[in-house]
N, C-alpha and C positions, 0 to 999 in steps of 0.2 A: 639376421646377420650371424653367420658361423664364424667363431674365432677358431682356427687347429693350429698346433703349434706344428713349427716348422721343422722336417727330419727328426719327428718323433722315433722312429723305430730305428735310425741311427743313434741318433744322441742319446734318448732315455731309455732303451733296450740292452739289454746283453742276453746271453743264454739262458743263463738264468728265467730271468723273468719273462721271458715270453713262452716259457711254459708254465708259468703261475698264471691262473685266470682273475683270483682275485690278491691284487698286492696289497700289502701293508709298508712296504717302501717301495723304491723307484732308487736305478743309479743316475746319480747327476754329475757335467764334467766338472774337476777341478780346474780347470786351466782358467787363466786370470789375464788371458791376453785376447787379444782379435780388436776386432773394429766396436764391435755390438756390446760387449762388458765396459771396454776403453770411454765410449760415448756415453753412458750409462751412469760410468762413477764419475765424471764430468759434473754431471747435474746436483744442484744443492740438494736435491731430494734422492740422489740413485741412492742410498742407501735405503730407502725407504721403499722404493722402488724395486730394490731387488730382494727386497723382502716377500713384496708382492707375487714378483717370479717364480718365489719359491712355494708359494702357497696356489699358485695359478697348475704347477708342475702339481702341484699333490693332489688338485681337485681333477686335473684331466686324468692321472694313473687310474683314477678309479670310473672313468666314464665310458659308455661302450659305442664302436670303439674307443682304445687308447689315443690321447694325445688330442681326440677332437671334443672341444669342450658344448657338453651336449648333452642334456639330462636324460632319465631314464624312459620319461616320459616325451621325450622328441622334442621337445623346446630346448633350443638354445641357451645355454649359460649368457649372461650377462655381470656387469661390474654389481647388479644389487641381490642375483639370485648368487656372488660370490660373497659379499657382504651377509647372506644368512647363513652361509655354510661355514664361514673363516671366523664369523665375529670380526673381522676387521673394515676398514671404513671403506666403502663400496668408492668414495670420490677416489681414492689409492689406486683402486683398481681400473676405474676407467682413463686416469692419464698414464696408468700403465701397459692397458691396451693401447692408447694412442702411440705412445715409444716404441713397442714391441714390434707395433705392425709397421713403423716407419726404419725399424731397424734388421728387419726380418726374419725374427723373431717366431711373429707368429703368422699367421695367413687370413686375411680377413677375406671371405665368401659371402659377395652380398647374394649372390642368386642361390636358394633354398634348396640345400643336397643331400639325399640322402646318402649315406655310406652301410656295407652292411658286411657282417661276416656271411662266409663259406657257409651254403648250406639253410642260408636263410631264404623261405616263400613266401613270406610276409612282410609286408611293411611296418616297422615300429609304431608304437602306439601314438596319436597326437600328428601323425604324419599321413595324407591322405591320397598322396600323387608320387609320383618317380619323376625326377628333378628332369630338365630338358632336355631333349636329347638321348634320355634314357629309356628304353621301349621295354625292355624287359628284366624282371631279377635273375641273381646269376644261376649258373646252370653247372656248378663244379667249374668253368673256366679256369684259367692261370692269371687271368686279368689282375696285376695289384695285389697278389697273394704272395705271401710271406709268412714264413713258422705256422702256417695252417689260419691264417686270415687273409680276407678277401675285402678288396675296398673297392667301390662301384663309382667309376668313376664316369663324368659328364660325358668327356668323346675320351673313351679309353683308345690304346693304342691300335687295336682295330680298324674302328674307325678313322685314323689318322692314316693310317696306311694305307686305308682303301682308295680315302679321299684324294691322298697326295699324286698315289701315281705313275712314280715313278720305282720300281722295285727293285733298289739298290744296297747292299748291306741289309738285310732283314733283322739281323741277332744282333748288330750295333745298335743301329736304328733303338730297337725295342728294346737295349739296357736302357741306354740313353733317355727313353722317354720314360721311362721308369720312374728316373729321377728328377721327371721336372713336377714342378709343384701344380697343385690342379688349380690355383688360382692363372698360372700362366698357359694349361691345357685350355681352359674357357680362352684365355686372347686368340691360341690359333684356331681355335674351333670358330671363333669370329671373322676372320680376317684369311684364312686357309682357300677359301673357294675365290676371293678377289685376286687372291696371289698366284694360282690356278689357271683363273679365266684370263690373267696376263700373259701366261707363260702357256700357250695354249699347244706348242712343239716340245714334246718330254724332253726331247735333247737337251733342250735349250734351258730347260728345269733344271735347277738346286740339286744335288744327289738328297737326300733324307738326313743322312747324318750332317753335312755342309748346313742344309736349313737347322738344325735342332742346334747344332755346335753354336750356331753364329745368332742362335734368337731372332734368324728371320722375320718371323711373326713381329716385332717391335719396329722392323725398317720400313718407314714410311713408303720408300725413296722404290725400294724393292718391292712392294708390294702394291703399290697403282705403278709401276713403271714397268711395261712389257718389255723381254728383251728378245729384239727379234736380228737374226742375222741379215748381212749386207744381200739384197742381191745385184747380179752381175752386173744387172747397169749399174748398179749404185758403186760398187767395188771398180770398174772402169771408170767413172766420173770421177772417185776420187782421186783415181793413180793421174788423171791426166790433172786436176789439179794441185796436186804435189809437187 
């Protein structure tokens, strides 16, 4: 299980530091509103809780990459390997992750990924395969790179756009997908080829950015339900029963 916090290189970056390779701090927001802090100091424990946050935020700034909590040796952090780093009580931490991930917080990745900087031809130590889907390390790509890192993702947008189809918007398209999270790139990496082999007339397909805007991938309804247009008999048969 991979925990990565969510909009790491939004939230806990500035200029600063993502030209520091190794921090000895991390910026964090002040703002005391939204849905996820609101729900949080709710709880008899969010204090306690976000204490936790705050110590979860310190141990990923120093993990590589930032933000995904993941030792150096390629195992996965967990609430007891954060319990020997923090000194504080590992049970804290695991109903922290449970809140985190249900508030979206963090990103919980049960399928085993690896992620890697720009420039890397190795696979990290403890890590023995390239996660599914993924055939090769990168190659200098633009894939996921940002301030000079590079993150390897399961179906990068590549592969999305190859698969999809339809070749509409290309530069939306691929901001857009930029920013969706790789726990929800895994759903349409799932669910993409049924949606596909429904809509088997391009016309009659989603533009790219309409699918990504509208989280297609999650509509059940839209994705086993082909949409095929009338034909002329069918379009006659209805006018006459009108």
């Amino acid at each position: 299980m991979t925990y990565i916090i969510s909009n790491w290189d939004e939230s806990f970056e500035n200029s600063r530091s993502r030209n520091i390779k190794d921090t000895k701090w991390l910026p964090i927001p002040n703002s005391h509103d939204g849905y996820g802090f609101s729900s949080l100091m709710k709880r008899k424990d969010g204090v306690e809780l976000y204490g936790a946050w705050i110590l979860i935020l310190q141990v990923a700034s120093k993990c590589e990459p930032r933000g995904v909590l993941r030792r150096s040796d390629g195992i996965d952090h967990d609430h007891m390997s954060l319990e020997i780093i923090t000194r504080a009580n590992g049970e804290i931490f695991k109903k922290a992750f449970e809140h985190f991930v249900r508030i979206g917080w963090i990103d919980e990745i049960a399928e085993k990924k690896t992620i890697l900087h720009e420039g890397v031809t190795s696979l990290p130590q403890g890590v023995t395969s390239l996660p599914q889907g993924v055939t090769s390390l990168p190659q200098g790509g633009t894939e996921g790179k940002k301030e000079g890192r590079n993150i390897l993702s399961v179906f990068p947008f590549e592969k999305f756009w190859d698969a999809y189809g339809k070749k509409e918007d290309r530069m939306k398209s691929e901001k857009k997908y930029s920013k969706i999270k790789e726990s929800e790139r895994i759903l349409i990496r799932d669910s993409i080829q049924t949606y596909i082999a429904n809509t088997p007339d391009v016309q009659f397909r989603k533009n790219p950015m309409t699918y990504l805007n509208g989280s297609c991938w999650l509509d059940e309804k839209s994705v086993r339900t082909a949409v095929r247009p009338m034909t002329d008999a069918e379009r006659f048969q209805a006018s006459r029963t009108c």
